[in-house]
C-alpha positions in Angstrom: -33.0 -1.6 9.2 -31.1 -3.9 7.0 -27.6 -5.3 7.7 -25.5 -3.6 5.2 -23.0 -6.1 3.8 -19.9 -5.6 1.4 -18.4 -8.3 -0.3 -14.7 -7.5 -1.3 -13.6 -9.7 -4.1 -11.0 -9.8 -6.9 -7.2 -8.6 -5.4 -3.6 -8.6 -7.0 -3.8 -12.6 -7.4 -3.7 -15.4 -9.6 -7.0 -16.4 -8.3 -8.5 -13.1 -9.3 -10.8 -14.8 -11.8 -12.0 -17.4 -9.2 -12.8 -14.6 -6.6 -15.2 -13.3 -8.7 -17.5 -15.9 -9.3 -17.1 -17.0 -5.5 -18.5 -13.8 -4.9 -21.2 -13.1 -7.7 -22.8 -16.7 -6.1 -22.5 -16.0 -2.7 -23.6 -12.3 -3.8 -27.0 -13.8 -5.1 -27.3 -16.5 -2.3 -27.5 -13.2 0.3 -31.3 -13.0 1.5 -32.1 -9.7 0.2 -35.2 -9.1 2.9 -32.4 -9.6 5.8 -29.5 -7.5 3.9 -28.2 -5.0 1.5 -25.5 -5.8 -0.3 -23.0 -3.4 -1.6 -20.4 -5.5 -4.3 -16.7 -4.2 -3.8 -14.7 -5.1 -6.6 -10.6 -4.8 -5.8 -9.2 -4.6 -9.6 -5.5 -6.5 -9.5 -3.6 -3.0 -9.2 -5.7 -2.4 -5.7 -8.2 0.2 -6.9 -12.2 -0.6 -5.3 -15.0 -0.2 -7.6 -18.6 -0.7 -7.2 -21.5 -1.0 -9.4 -25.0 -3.2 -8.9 -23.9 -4.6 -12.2 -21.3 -6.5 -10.6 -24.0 -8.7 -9.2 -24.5 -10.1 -12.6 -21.6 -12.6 -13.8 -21.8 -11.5 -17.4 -20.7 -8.1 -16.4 -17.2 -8.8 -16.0 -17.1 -10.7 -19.7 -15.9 -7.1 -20.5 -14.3 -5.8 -16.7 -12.7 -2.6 -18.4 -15.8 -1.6 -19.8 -17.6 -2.7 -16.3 -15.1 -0.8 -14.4 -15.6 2.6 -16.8 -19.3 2.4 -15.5 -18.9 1.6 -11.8 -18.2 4.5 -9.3 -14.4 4.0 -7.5 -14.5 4.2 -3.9 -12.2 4.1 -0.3 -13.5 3.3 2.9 -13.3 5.8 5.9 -13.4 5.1 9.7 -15.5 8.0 11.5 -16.6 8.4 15.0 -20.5 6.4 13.9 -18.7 3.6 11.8 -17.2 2.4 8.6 -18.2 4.0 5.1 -17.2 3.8 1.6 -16.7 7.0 0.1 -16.8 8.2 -3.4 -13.4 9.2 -4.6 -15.1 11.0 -8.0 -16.3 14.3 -7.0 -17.5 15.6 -10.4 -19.2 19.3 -10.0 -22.6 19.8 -9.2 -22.8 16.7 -7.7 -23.1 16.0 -3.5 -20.9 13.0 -2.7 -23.0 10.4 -0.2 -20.9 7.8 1.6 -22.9 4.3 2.7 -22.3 2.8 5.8 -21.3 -0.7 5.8 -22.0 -3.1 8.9 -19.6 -5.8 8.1 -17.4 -7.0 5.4 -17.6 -10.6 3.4 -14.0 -10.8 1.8 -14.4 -13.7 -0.9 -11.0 -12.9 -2.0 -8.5 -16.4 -2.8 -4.6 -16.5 -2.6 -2.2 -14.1 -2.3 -2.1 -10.7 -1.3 -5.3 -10.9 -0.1 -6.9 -14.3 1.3 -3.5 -14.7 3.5 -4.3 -12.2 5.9 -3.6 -9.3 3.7 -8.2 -8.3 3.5 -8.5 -9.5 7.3 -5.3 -6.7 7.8 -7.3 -4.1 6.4 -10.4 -4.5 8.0 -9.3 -4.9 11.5 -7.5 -1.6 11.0 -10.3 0.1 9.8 -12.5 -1.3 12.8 -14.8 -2.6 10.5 -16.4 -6.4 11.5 -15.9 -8.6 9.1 -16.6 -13.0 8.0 -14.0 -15.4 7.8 -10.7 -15.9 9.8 -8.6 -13.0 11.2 -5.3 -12.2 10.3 -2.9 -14.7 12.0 -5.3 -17.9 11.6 -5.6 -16.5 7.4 -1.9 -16.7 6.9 -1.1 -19.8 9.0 -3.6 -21.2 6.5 -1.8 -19.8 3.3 1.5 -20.9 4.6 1.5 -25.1 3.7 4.5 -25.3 5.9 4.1 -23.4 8.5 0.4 -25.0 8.5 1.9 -28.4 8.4 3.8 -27.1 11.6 1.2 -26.2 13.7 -0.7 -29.7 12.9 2.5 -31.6 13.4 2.6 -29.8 17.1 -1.4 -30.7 17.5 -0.7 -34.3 16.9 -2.9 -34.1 13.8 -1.9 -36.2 10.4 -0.2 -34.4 8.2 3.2 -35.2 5.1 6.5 -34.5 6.1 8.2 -31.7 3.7 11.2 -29.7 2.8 11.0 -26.1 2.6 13.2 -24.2 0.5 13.5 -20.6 -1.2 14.0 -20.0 -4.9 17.1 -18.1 -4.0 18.5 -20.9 -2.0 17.8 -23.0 -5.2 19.1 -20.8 -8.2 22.2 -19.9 -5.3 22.9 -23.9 -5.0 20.8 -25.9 -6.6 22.7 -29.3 -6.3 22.8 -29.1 -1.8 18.8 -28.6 -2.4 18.6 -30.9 -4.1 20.2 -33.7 -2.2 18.8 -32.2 0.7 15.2 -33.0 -0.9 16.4 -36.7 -2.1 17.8 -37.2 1.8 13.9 -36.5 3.4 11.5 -36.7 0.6 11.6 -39.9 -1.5 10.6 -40.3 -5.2 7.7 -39.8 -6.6 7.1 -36.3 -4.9 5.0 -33.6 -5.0 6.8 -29.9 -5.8 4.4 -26.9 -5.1 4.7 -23.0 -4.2 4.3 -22.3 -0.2 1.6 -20.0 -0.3 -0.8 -20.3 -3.5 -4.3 -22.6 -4.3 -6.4 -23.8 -6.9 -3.7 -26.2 -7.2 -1.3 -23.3 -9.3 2.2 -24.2 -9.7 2.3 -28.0 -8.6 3.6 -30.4 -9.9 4.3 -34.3 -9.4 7.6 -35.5 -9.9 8.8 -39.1 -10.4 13.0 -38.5 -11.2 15.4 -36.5 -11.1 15.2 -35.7 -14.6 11.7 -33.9 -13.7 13.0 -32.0 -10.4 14.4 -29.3 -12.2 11.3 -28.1 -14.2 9.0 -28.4 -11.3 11.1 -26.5 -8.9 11.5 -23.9 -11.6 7.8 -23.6 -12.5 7.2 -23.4 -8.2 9.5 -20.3 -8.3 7.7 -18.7 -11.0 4.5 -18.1 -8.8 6.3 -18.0 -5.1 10.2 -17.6 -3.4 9.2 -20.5 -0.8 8.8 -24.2 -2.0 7.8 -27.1 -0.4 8.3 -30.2 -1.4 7.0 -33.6 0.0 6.2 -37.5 -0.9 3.6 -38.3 -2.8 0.9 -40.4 -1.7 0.7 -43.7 -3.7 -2.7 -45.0 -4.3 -4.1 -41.5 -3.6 -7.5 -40.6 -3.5 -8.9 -36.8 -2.7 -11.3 -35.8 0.4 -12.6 -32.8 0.7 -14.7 -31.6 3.9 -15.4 -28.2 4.9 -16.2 -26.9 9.0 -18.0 -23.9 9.6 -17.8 -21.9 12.6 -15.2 -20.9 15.1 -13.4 -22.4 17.6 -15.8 -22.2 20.2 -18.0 -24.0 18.4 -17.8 -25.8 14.8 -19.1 -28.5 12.6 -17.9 -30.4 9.7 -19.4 -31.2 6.4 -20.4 -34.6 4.6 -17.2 -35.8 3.2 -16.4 -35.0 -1.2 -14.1 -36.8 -3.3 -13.2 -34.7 -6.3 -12.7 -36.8 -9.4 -9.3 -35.8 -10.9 -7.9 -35.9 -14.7 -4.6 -36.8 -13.9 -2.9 -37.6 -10.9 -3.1 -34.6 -8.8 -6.0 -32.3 -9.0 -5.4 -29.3 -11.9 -6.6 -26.3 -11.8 -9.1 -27.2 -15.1 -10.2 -29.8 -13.3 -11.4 -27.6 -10.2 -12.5 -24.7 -12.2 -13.1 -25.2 -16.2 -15.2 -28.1 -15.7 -15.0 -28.6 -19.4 -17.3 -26.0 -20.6 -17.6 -22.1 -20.6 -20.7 -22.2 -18.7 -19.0 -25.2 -16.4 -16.8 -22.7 -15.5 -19.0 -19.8 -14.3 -19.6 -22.1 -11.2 -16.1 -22.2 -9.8 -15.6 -25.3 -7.7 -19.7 -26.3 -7.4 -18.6 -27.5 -11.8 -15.8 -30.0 -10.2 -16.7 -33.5 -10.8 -17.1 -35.3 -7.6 -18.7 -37.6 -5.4 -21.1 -36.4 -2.2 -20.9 -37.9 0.0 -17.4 -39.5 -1.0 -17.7 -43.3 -1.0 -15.6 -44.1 1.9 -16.4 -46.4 5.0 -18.8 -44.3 7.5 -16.1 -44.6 10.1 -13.4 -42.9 7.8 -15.6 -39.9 7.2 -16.4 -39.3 10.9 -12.6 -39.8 11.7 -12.3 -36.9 8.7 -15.4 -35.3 10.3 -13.1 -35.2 14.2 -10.2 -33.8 12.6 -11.1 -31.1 10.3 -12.6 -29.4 13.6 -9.3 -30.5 15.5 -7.6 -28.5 12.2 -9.8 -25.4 12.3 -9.5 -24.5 15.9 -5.7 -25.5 15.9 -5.1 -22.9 13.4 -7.7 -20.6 14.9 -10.2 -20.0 12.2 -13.3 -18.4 11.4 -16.0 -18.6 9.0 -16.3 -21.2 6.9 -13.1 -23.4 5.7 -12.5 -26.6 3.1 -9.5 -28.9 4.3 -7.7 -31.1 1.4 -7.0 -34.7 2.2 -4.8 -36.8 1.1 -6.1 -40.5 1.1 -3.8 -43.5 0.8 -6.5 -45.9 -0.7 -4.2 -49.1 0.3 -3.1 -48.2 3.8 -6.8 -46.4 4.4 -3.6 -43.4 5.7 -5.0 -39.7 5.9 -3.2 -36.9 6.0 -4.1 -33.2 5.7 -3.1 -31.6 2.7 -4.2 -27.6 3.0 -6.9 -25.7 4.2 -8.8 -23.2 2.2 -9.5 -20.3 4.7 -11.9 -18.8 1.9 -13.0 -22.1 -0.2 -14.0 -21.6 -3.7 -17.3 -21.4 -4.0 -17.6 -20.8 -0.2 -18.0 -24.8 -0.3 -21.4 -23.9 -0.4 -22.2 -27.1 -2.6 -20.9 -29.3 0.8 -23.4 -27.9 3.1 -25.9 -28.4 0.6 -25.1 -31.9 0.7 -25.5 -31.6 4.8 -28.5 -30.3 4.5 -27.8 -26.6 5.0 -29.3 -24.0 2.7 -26.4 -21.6 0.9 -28.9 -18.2 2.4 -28.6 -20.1 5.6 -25.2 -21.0 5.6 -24.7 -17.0 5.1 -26.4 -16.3 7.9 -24.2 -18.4 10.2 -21.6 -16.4 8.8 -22.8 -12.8 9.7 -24.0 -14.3 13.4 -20.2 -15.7 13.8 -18.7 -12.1 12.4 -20.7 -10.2 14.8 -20.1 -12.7 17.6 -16.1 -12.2 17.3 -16.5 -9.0 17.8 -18.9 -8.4 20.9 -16.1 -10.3 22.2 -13.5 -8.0 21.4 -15.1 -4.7 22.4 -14.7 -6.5 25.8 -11.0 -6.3 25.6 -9.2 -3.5 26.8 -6.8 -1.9 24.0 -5.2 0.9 26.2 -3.7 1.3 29.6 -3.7 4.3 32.2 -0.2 5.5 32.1 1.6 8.7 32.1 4.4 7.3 30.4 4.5 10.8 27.7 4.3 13.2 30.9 8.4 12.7 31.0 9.0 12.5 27.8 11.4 15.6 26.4 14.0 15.8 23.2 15.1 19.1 24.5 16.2 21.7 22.0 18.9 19.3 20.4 16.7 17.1 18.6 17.0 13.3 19.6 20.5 14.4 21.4 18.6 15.8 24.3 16.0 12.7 24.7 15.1 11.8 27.9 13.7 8.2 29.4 
């Protein structure tokens, strides 16, 4: 019997766009004699739809009408397993629910990629790709990211964290406190989003105030940090977990302007560019950097994944300084557009192949945990009494 896979994409995010053609290619990548694949479409107010039609890109040119066709559905834990259930029960019709074996969220940013989907699924029990909840939002949080790479004694930029409430509440301590730590030119982004949404490079003070402003209107935490002169992007992606990982050949986006824009990652300059997500970015593979810099890449990225704890497959942003040969990680990208399929292409892994991994690495994590123990014998509730008297009469 087939493996029955559903692949949650879409969510309340400013990546919502971007989620869906992740999915739709890794959707027709799946190896259809190994798996089904049931597509679960999570509209931006949080309703789940599915339709087969939703394997086809063209079916979202019109999503309303797409979603007026498609069947709205929940999922249900019972004693067997996991199943979505129909939520319209028209008359004369018998409702069926499909199991589903594991979950492939291709979900990106907020409310969703940052531990929000991996949330969900572990509390409905049901097994799931990609990293779990604490390793998802360690990866959405740039400064708590930087933290734990800092403690790892791996590269990373120094930065200043700040809310937009500690701006708009005192705007002139911020922003000497960002002119004490983070010299000019700098980099101002939100905390928690991708696809490069929000950022902005700024080279006075004159420009500080817009950036910081524009940060706020996507995210209440902002980071900023110095920009690296001479800079040059590398991209390398690790699949796995942290047992056992391997990196990618090393990319090197080309860029527009100075920092990488979301048009350059995603709009690649024509309508049908942009139907392939990241895999339409101009780039270089492998990036033309000295062997020895890409294997010292290589050594980190899998320092970086199982320092954070991840799962799956990941892309890690660095920051090259093309003078110094300095590299620093930038982010990682716990569900990369495009699944960074386009890398392991270039490694000499097959996209149905790389899939596979996947699903073996889901289904390894948890075999593991339904060898940890959950409960404890106690009788702790045997003594337990609030008496008559409501929480006046408790008893410990």
């Amino acid at each position: 019997m087939k493996i029955n896979i559903a692949v949650f994409f879409g969510c309340r995010s400013v990546e919502h766009e971007v989620s869906i053609i992740s999915a739709v290619q890794a959707m027709r990548a799946i190896n259809r004699e190994k798996y089904e694949v049931t597509p679960v479409y999570v509209t931006k107010g949080g309703s789940m739809f599915t339709s087969k039609e939703m394997l086809d890109i063209e079916s979202f040119r019109d999503i309303d009408r797409l979603i007026a066709s498609s069947e709205e559905v929940t999922f249900v834990k019972a004693k067997d397993g996991v199943f979505m259930h129909p939520m319209n029960k028209k008359a004369f019709r018998k409702v069926v629910d499909t199991k589903i074996d594991l979950a492939f969220p291709i979900v990106h940013g907020t409310n969703c990629e940052d531990g929000t989907m991996a949330g969900y699924l572990e509390f409905l029990g049901l097994p799931y790709i990609g990293c779990d909840i604490i390793s998802a939002a360690v990866g959405m949080d740039k400064a708590v990211f930087k933290d734990v790479l800092k403690s790892a004694g791996l590269p990373t930029l120094d930065c200043v964290r700040f809310t937009s409430r500690e701006y708009m509440t005192d705007s002139t301590g911020i922003t000497e406190k960002i002119k004490e730590n983070i010299s000019f030119p700098m980099i101002i982004k939100p905390v928690n989003l991708g696809s490069s949404v929000g950022i902005s490079k700024v080279k006075s003070d004159a420009e500080l105030d817009e950036a910081i402003r524009l940060a706020a209107s996507f995210a209440d935490n902002i980071l900023a940090e110095r920009a690296v002169n001479n800079l040059r992007e590398i991209n390398c992606s690790v699949l796995g977990d942290r047992d056992e990982c391997t990196a990618s050949v090393c990319e090197e986006p080309i860029m527009s302007d100075e920092i990488l824009s979301y048009k350059d990652k995603y709009e690649g300059g024509s309508k049908s560019e942009a139907s392939k997500g990241m895999a339409s970015l101009g780039r270089k593979i492998p990036a033309d950097i000295p062997e020895e810099l890409s294997e010292k890449i290589r050594d980190i990225s899998c320092k970086i994944f199982k320092a954070i704890g991840a799962s799956g497959v990941v892309r890690i942003d660095y920051l090259l300084d093309n003078e110094t040969k300095e590299v620093f990680a930038n982010e990682i990208n716990t569900i990369p557009g495009s699944l960074a399929f386009y890398l392991w292409e270039a490694t000499g892994l097959k996209y149905s192949d790389m899939i596979d991994k996947l699903v073996d690495t889901a289904f390894r994590r948890e075999r593991k945990r339904e060898n940890l123990k959950f409960t404890i014998d106690t009788n702790i509730l045997s003594g337990v009494s609030f008496g008559s008297k409501g929480s006046k009469g408790s008893k410990f």
